[in-house]
Every structure is written in C-alpha cells, then in structure tokens.
N, C-alpha and C positions, 0 to 999 in steps of 0.2 A: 530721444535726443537730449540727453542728457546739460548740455553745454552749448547748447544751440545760442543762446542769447548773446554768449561770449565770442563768438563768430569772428566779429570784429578785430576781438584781440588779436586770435590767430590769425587774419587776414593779413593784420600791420606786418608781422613778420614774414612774409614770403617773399620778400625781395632779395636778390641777390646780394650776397653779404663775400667778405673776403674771408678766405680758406684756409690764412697765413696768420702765423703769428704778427703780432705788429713791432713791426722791426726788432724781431724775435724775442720780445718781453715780454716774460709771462701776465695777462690779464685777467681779472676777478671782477666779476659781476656785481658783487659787493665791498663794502668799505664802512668803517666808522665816523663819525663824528669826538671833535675833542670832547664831547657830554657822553661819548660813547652810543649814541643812537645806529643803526646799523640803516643803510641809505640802498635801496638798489637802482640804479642811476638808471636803468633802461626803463624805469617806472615813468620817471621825469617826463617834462617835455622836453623841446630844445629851446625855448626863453628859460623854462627853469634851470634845466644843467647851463644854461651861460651864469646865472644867475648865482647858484651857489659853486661853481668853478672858482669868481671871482672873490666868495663872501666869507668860505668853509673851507677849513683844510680836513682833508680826510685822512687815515690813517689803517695799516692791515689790522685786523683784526686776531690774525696770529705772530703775529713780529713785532706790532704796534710800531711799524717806520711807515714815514708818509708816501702817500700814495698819490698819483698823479690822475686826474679826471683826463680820459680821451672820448671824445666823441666825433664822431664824423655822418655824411650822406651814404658811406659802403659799411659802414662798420656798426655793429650793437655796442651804445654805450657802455662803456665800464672803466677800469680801475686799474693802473701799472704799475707796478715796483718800477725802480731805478734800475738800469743794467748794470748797477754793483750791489744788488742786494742780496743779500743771504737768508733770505727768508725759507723755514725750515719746510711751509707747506705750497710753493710757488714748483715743487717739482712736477713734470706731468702734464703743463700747458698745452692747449689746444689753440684752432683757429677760433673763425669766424663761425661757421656753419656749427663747430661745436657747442659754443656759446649761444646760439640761436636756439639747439635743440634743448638746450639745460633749460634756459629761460622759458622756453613752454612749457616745457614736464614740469617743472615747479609752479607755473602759474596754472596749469590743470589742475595739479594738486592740492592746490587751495583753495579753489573753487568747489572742490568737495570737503571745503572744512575741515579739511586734514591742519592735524600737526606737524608744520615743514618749518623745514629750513633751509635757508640755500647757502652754500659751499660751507657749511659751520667745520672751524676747526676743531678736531680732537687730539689735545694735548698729548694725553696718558699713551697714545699710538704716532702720533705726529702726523695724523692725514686729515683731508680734506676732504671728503665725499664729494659730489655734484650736489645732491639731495640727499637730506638725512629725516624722514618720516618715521613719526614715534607714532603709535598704535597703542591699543590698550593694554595687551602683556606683549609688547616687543618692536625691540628699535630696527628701521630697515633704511641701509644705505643704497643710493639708487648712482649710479656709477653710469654717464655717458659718454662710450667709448667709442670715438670716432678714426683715431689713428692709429697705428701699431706702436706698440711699447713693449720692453721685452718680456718674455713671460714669468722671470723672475717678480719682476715689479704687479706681476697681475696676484700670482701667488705672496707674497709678501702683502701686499692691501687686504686681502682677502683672511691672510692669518691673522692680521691686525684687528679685524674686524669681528674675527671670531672669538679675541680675544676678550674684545668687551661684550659675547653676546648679540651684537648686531649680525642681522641678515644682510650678505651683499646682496644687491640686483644688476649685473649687467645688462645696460639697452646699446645695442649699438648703432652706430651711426648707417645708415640705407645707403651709404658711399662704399659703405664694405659687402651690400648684400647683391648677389647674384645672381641674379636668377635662371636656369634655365631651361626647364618647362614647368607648365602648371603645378605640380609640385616635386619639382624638383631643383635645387639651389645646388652652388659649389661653395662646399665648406675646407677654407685652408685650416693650415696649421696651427694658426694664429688666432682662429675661432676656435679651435677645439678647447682653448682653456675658460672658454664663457658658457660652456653648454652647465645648462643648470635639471637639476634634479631633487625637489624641495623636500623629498621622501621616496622610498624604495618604491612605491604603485605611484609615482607620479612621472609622465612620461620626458624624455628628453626636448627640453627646450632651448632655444634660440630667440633672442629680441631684437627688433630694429625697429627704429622710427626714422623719420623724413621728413627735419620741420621745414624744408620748400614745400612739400607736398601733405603736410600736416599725417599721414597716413601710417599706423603703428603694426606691425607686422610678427607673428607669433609664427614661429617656427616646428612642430612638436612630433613625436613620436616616431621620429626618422633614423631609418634604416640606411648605410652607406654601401652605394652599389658600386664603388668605388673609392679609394683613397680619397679622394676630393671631392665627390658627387655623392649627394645623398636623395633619398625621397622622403617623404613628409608629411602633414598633414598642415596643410600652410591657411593662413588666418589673417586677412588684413583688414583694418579699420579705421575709419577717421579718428582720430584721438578724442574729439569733443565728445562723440560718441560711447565713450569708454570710463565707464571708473578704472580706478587703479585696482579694487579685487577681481577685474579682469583679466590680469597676469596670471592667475592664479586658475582660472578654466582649462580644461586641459580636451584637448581632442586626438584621438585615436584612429589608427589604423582598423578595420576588421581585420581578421586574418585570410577571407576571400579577397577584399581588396588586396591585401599585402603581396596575397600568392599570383593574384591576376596578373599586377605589375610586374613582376619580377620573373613571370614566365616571357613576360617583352625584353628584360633582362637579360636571361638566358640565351634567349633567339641568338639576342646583338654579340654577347660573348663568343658563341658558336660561329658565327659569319662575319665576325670585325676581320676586315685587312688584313697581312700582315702589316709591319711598319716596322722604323728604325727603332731600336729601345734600348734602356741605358740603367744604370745602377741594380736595382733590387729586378727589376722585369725582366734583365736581361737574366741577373743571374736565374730565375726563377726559366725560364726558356732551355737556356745551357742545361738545366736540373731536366728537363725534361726530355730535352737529346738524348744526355747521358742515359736517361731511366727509360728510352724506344717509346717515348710516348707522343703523341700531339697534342696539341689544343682540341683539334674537334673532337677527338678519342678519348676525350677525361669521361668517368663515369658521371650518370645523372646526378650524384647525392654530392659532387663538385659544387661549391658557388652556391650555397642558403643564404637566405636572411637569419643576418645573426646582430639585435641588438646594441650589443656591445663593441663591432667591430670599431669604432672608435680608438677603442684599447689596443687598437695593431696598430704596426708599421707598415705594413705589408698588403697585399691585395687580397679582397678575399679569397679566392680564388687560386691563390699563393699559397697561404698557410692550409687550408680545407684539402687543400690536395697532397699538401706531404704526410698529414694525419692518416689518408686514405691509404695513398700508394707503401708510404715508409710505415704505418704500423698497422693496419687492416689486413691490407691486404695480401701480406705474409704468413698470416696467421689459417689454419686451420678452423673452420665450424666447432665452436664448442672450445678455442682456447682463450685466452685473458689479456687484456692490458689494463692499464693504470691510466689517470687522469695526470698522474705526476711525471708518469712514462711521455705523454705528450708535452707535458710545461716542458719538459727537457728540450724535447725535441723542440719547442719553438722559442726556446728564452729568450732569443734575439729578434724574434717577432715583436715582444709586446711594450707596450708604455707604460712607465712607471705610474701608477694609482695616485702621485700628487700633483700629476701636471691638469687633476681637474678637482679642483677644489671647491667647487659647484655641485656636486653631485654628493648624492646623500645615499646610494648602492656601490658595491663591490662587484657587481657581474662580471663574470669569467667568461669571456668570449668565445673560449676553446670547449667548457662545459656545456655553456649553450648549445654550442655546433652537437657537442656529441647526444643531447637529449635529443635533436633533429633526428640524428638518427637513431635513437631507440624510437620512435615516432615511428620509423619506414621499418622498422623490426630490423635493421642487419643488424643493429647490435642490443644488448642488454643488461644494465645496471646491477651488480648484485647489494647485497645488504654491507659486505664489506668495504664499497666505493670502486671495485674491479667493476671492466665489463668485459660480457663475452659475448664473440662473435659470433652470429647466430644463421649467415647467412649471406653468399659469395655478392658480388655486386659485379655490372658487368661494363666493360668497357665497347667503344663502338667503332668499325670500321667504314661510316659513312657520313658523313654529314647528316644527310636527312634522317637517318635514324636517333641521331643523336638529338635534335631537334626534338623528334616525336618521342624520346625517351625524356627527357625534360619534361612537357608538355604536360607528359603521361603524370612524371612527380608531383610536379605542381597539383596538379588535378588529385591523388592522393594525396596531397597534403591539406587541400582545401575539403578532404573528404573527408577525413579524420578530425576536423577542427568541427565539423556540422556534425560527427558522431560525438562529440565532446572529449575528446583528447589532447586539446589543449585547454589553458588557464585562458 
C-alpha cells in the first residue's frame, strides 16, 4: 500500500467535475507569479484562491500574457487565457475530468519523490506535456488523453518529443475504454496510434486511468480478433497502489491460453449469422461467391492469431484467406512463392508503419501469418526467403466438421508450443 496515507487526497477528487471546456477557453492548472514563482491553484484552499485572486496577478508561463483565476463548486481550480489569446502552447485543451486526471497522476508522482513537473512548457518543440518526469538517464513526458484529436497531432507531439530524447507515455482517459469481456476490450481507430511498445520483447500496451474511480488499467499482449475487438491480458489497479515503474511490468499471454481462447474464436466465426455488411466485408463476401467458396468451407489454417494484425485494415480473416486460396492453393507440393509475392497481393491491406509511433518493432503481419503455418508444416521457409508448399490443406463441406477441424488445429498448435516450437 504504497500511498495509502495519501488516501485523502485522492478521496477529495472524486466528485463530479464538468466534462466541458469552460466556455471553451482553454484552462491550465498552472500559472506564475510576477516574481515568477509557479502556483498550482488546485493545491490552495478556497479562502486562499479568494485570497490571492484578489492580491496576485498571474501570468502563462509560455506566453507570459495574464491569466485569469477560475474556480468554482463543479470545477478543479485553474487558470485561463483570454478568448483572444494566441498563446502557442493553449492548443489541445481538455475538460473537467481531464484536468482532474492530470492533477492525480502528478500528485502520485510526487509522492514518490519523483522529479515532476506539471504542464512545463518546451520551447525548442513548442509543446506542453501533462507531465514531464526527469529520471536519472532520461526525460519521460506523460500525455493524458482523454478526447480524440486528430492523429496528425498525436504523431507530430510524439516526433517532437523524440526530437529532444523524451520518452512519450500515453494514459488515456477510462471514458475511451471498453470493455467487453473479461479480457477483452474494443479498440478503435483512434487508439491504435497510443499502443506502445518500449522495445522489440516488450508486449503491446494500452493505458487508462479513471480519476472518479481512482482505478489505473494496463492493457498488454493483445491479439485482435477482430478489426475492433481485441483480447489481452488486462491489469487494473488502484493508483495509490502503484509506483510509476509499474507501467513498465509487462504480462503475457501463454500460448495454451492464447490457443484456448481463440478456438471460442473460431466456433463464433463458423456460426455467426449471416447479416447486412458493407465496405471491405462486403467486398471480402462478393470475393468469395466469385471464388464458390463459403464462410463455413474456409479451411482450418483461415483466422490465426497474428500479433501484428493491428497493422491491417482489413479482418483477419480477410486477408489470411486471399494468402490461402489466391497464392497456396494453386500451387502444386513442392512449388514456391515469395513473401514479396503476398505484400503485392495485399498492399491495400496494410497501414503505414508511422501511424504508430509508440512502437519500438517492425513486425510484418503477413510474415507472422506465414511462420503459423510452416508451424502446421503446409508450408516451408527456404534459406533464400522463398517458401515451398509442402502439403495440400483441405476445405470443409459441413459445418460441424469444420468446427472439429478448427478445434483439431488449435489443439496442434497448443502441441507444438509444449514440444517447444515456438519462442
């Protein structure tokens, strides 16, 4: 119980706060003094903010134009430009609830003796982190993101930051998190540019906190079983509970677990509905009439857990299947293709490598898929980067077989990982 004493503080903060910007002027938790002292007004009480509202003019600390004290009963103290300012670091304003969550993460962070700061400007880049925590070999900006902003602006902070050597950290706001089952969340599009990756063996993460709920929530090692639905290995904790080298623990899938889940996976693919569908599913459908195929008839080695799938547009289950039918399965026992032969075939699959600027690996989704199956043997790697087909794969004219041929894979795939065939 790391922060148990300080209970209190977090206590004060759980009341309902406003969500809104205040009469859409961006607000800063901090401010200077004309001695230049730096004041954080939520610290105060409310006889002292009457007190120095009336006595102190304050000033931004990146524009050096005055700044106006607001405080109310719904609102966390702080600090507003003018609604004609041009202050270069006021871009990017949150509400209420955002400013609530800053101000705990930074007051956890002190309470560990850290080196913080809260919203310091940086000149040389023109931004403003939430939190900017210096360390003994390295500076880490902590970024709480609670609304959507475009992902230009996520990539640009982020190059900024890399520019000076700073580590970004995205937490985001538990207004954007999902959940929907034990572990498993829906990750839009708009989360995909915060998934972090601090090194090539560190697993994919996600962060959220919840300062009504004080409750800090680590994301990790998920697999997307859909465009927008992922599964995980999910981690929630009280914050007081938590150092900050807590971010930093990482928890893993087995590869029994992974295969367990996702032969429930399978099932559901096999026996979903039909239904209306529209853009990429539809065409993916049509591709399928055309080629006398069905859904329940795709072979078993259709729809892996693949990592990376992240890196697609598309479902997995989409592109895994035109790999199959358009370049496998034409082929002959014993003849070749190329890994370059499938980038072709899927260019319009994949997402460009800078829409995540969090990630510290290059993983190739389509590569992944194919080591999957030199695993099941149909196919085999040579020393020149070709592979050759080793062995027919079969499609299914029943449902239930097609079930019990899944089930079967799975089951060899969790066999092969206990004979040590995987990493």
């Amino acid at each position: 119980m790391y922060f148990r004493k300080n209970s209190l503080f977090f206590a004060g903060f759980c009341s309902p706060l406003s969500n809104s910007l205040i009469g859409g002027v961006f607000f800063m938790l901090q401010a200077k003094t004309e001695y230049g002292t730096i004041v954080t007004l939520a610290s105060f009480t409310k006889k002292e903010i009457s007190s120095v509202k009336e006595k102190t003019q304050f000033f931004c600390p990146a524009c050096q134009e005055p700044v106006i004290v607001k405080a109310g009963a719904k609102i966390t103290p702080h600090f507003a430009h003018s609604s004609k300012s041009s202050c270069p670091a006021q871009e990017g304003g949150e509400g209420g609830y955002h400013e609530k969550g800053k101000l705990l993460l930074y007051q956890w962070l002190r309470w560990q003796q850290l080196d913080v700061q809260l919203e310091a400007y940086l000149p040389a880049i023109n931004q403003r982190p939430d939190i900017l925590v210096k360390l003994k070999n390295k500076t880490v900006a902590v970024e709480y993101q609670c609304a959507r902003i475009p992902p230009t602006d996520v990539i640009k902070r982020n190059e900024g930051y890399h520019r000076e050597g700073i580590v970004p950290i995205w937490i985001l706001g538990a207004n954007r998190f999902n959940r929907r089952e034990r572990n498993e969340i829906r990750i839009d599009q708009f989360q995909l540019h915060f998934i972090h990756q601090f090194s090539a063996d560190f697993p994919l993460t996600l962060y959220f906190f919840c300062p009504d709920t004080l409750r800090f929530s680590s994301f990790q090692d998920f697999y997307f079983t859909a465009l927008q639905r992922a599964i995980g290995k999910m981690t929630i904790r009280k914050l007081n509970d938590m150092r900050f080298t807590d971010l930093f623990k990482t928890s893993f899938f087995s590869p029994q677990q992974l295969f367990q889940v996702w032969k429930q996976e399978k099932r559901s693919f096999r026996i979903r509905p039909s239904r209306r569908v529209y853009g990429r599913e539809l065409a993916w459908n049509q591709w399928l009439y055309v080629n006398a195929i069905h859904r329940q008839s795709l072979p078993s080695i259709v729809y892996l857990p693949v990592s990376a799938q992240f890196r697609m547009i598309t479902q997995p289950w989409d592109w895994q299947s035109r790999i199959c039918l358009e370049i496998i399965y034409p082929l002959a026992s014993g003849e070749t293709f190329s890994l370059q032969r499938c980038m072709r075939v899927l260019r319009q699959h994949l997402r460009h490598s800078s829409l995540f600027p969090l990630m510290k690996s290059t993983d190739n989704p389509v590569y992944q898929y194919l080591q999957l199956l030199q695993k099941l043997q149909i196919i085999k790697e040579t020393p020149s980067g070709h592979f050759i087909k080793q062995k027919p794969f079969m499609f299914y004219e029943h449902i239930e077989a097609a079930i019990d041929g899944d089930s079967q894979l799975m089951d060899q795939l969790m066999l092969k990982q206990n004979m040590g065939m995987f990493h």
